[in-house]
LOBA-770682 format. One record per residue (C-alpha): x, y, z; residue in one letter. Coordinates in Angstrom, 3 decimals, padded with zeros to 6 digits. Layout:
LOBA-770682
+----------+----------+----------+---------+
!       px !       py !       pz ! residuo !
+----------+----------+----------+---------+
!        X !        Y !        Z !       a !
...
+----------+----------+----------+---------+
This chain:
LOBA-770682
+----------+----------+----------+---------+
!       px !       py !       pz ! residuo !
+----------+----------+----------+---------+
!  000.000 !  000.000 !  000.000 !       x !
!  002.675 !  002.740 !  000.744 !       x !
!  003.797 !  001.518 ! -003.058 !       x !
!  000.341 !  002.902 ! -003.577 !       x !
!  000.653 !  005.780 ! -001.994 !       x !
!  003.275 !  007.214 ! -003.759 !       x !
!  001.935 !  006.534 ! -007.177 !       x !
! -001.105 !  008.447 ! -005.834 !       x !
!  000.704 !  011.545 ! -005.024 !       x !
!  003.087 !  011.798 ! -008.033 !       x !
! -000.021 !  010.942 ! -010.213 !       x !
! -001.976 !  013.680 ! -008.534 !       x !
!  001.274 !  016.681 ! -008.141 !       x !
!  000.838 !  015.960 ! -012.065 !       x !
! -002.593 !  016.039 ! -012.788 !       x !
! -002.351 !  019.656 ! -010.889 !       x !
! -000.038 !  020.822 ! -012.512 !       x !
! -001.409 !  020.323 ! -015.882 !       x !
! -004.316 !  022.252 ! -014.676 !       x !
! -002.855 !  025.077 ! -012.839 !       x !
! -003.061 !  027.374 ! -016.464 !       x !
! -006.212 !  026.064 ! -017.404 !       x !
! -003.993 !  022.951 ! -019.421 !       x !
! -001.778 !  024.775 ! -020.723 !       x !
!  002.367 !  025.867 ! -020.078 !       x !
!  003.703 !  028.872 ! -020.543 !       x !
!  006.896 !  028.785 ! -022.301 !       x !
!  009.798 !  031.088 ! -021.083 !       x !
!  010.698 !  034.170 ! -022.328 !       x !
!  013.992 !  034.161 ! -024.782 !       x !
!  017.389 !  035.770 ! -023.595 !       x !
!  017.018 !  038.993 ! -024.460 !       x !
!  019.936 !  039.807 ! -027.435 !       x !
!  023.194 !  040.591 ! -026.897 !       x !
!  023.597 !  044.552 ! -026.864 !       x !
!  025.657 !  045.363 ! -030.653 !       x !
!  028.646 !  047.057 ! -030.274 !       x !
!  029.071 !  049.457 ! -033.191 !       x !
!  032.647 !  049.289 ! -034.306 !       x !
!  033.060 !  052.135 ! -036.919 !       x !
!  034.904 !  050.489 ! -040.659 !       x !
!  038.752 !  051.983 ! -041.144 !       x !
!  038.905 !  054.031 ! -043.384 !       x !
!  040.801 !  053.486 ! -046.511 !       x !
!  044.189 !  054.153 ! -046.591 !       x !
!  045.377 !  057.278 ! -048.267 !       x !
!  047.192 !  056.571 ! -051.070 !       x !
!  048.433 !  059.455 ! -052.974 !       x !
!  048.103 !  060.000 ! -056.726 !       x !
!  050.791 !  058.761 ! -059.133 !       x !
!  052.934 !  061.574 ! -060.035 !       x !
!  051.249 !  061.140 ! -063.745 !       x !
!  048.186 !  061.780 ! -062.163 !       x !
!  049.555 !  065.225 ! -061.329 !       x !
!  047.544 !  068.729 ! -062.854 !       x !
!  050.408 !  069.725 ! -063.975 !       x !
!  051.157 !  069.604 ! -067.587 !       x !
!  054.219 !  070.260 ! -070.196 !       x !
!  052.352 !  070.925 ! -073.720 !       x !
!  053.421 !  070.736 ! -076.743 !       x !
!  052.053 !  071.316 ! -079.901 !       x !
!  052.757 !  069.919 ! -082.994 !       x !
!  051.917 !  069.402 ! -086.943 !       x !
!  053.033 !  069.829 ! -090.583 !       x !
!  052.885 !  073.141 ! -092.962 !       x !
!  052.902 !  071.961 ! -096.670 !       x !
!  052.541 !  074.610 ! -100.393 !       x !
!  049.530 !  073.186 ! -101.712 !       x !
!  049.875 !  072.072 ! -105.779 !       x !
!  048.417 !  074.424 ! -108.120 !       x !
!  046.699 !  071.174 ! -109.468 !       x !
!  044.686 !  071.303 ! -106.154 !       x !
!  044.746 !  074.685 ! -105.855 !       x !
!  041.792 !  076.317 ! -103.891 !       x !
!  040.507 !  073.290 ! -102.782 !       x !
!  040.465 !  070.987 ! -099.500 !       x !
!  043.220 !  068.652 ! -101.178 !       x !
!  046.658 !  068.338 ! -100.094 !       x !
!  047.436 !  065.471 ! -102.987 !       x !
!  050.403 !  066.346 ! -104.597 !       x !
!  051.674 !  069.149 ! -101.686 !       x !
!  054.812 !  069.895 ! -100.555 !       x !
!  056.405 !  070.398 ! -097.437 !       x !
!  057.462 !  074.107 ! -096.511 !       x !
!  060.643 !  075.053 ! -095.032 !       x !
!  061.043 !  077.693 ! -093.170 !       x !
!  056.694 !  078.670 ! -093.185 !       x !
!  055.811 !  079.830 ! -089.709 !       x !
!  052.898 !  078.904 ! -087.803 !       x !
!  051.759 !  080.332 ! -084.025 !       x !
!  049.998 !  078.519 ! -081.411 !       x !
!  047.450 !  080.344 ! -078.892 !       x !
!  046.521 !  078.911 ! -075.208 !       x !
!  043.660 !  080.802 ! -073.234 !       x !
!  043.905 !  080.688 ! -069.861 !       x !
!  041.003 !  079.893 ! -067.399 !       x !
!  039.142 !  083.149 ! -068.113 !       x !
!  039.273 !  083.031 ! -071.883 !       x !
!  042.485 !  084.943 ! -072.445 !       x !
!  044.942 !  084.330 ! -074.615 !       x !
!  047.877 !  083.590 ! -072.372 !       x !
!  050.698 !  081.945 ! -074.038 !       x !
!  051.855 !  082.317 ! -077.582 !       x !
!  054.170 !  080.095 ! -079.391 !       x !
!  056.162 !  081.058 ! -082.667 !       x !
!  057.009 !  077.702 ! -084.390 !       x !
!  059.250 !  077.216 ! -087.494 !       x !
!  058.639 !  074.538 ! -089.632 !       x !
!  061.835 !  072.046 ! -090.573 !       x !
!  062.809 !  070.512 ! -093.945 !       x !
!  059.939 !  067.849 ! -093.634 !       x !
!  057.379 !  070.894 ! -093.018 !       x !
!  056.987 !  069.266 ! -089.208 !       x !
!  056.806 !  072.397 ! -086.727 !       x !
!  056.823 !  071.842 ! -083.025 !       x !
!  055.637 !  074.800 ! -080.486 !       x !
!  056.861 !  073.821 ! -076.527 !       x !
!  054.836 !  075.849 ! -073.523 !       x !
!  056.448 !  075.548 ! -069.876 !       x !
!  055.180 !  073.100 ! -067.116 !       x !
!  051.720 !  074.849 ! -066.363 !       x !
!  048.919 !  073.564 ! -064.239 !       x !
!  046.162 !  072.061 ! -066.558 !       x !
!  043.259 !  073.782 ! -064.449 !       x !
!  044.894 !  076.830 ! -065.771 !       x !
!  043.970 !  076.147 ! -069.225 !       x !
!  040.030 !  077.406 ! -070.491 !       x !
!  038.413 !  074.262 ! -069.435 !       x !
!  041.030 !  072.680 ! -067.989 !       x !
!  041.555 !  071.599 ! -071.475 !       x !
!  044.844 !  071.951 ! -073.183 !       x !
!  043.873 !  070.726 ! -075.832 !       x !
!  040.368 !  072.576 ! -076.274 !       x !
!  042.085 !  075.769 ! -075.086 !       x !
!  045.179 !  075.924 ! -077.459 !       x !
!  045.206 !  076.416 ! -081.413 !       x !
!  047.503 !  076.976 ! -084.153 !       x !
!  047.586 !  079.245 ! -087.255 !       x !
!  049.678 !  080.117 ! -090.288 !       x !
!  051.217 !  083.290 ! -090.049 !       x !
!  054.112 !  083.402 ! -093.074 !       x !
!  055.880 !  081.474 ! -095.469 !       x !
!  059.314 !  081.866 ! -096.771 !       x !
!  058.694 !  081.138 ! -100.572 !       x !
!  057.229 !  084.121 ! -102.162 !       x !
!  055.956 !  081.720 ! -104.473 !       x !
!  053.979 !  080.122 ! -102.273 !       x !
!  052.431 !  082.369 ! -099.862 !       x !
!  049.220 !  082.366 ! -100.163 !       x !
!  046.901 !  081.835 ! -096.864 !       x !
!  044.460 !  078.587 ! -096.976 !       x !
!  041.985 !  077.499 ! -094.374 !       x !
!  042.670 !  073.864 ! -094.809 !       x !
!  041.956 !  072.616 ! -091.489 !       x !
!  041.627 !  075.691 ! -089.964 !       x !
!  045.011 !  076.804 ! -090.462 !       x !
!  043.746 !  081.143 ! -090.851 !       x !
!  041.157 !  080.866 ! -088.168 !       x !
!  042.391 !  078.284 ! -085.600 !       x !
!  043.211 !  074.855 ! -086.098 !       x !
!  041.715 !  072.732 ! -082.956 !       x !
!  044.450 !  070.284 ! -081.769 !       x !
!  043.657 !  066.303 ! -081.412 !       x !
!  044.817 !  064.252 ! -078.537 !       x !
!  046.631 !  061.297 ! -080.262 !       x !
!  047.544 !  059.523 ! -077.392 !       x !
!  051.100 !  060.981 ! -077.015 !       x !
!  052.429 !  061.282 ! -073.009 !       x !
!  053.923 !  060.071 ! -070.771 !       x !
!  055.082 !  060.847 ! -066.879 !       x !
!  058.051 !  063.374 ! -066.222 !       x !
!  059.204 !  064.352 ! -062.648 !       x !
!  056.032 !  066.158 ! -060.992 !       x !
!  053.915 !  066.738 ! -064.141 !       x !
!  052.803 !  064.859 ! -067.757 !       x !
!  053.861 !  065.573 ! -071.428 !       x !
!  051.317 !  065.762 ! -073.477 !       x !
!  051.933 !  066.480 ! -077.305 !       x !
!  048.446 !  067.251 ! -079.542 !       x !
!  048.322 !  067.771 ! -083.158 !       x !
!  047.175 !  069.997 ! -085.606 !       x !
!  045.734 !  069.167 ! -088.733 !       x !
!  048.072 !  069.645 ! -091.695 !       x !
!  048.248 !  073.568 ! -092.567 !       x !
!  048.849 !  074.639 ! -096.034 !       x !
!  049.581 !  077.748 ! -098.222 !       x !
!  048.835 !  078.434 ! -101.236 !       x !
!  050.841 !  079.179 ! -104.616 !       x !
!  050.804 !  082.563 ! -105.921 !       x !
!  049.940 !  082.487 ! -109.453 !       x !
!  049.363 !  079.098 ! -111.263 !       x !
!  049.429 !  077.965 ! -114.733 !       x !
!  046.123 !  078.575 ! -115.905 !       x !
!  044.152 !  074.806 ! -116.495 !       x !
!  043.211 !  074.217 ! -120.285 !       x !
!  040.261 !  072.059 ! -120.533 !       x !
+----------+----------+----------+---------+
């Protein structure tokens, strides 16, 4: 009987308290969560710019003068031209408030090639910071009086615009740069006349 007994009481300490919320448990609450600590990200590590990365710029201008053939004569052609010795050509820069700041006087060499060098300027200092948009070259004489007559092939009385043809490279503190102007041309003064 005390066997009995025992049953009886673990039997009943169940049955009440199965009962005691109406049948059913209440689970536990969770943890609560772990406070975040905010750790702020490094930040990236300065790294300074390549020193051809630099604003600062060496320009230099360059292109070829030719005497156009009286065959082509007051046209767009340069078929048949010649290279001109000797023709000068000047190239214009405007500074950052559309002045012209730096002038060039280039002579051109037995091949016609002229080549106009400005100093190590800051590219910002240039309209546009644009060397290339802010700089043009023009014909301003030739040597052969026969062949002396102004053309505006590519420009070459008003302004030739320069093109960026990939030339530069890194120097100490700043980049070359060379651009190009279109091939310039003058004219012959008299010419055969054509006979049809």
């Amino acid at each position: 009987m005390a066997a009995f007994l025992h049953l009886a009481i673990l039997v009943s300490l169940l049955a009440a308290g199965a009962t005691a919320n109406n049948g059913y448990t209440t689970p536990s609450p969770p943890p609560p969560p772990p406070p975040q600590q905010h750790t702020p990200s490094p930040p990236p590590p300065a790294t300074p710019p390549p020193a051809h990365q630099s604003d600062k710029v060496l320009v230099r201008v360059e292109g070829k003068v030719y005497c156009q053939s009286c065959e082509h004569r007051n046209s767009w052609s340069l078929d048949g031209a010649r290279p001109l010795r000797g023709a000068e050509v000047s190239v214009t820069c405007r500074d950052a408030k559309n002045r012209a700041a730096w002038w060039r006087l280039a002579v051109a060499d037995e091949s016609g090639y002229f080549l106009a060098e400005f100093g190590v300027t800051g590219a910002s200092d240039f309209l546009g910071a644009d060397p290339r948009g802010a700089c043009y070259a023009r014909l301003l004489s030739s040597p052969d009086r026969k062949c002396d007559g102004l053309t505006n092939i590519n420009a070459g009385m008003v302004g030739a615009p320069l093109r960026d043809e990939g030339k530069r490279w890194p120097g100490q503190g700043y980049d070359n740069v060379v651009y190009a102007a279109g091939p310039l041309a003058f004219r012959p003064a008299n010419c055969p006349p054509k006979h049809y």
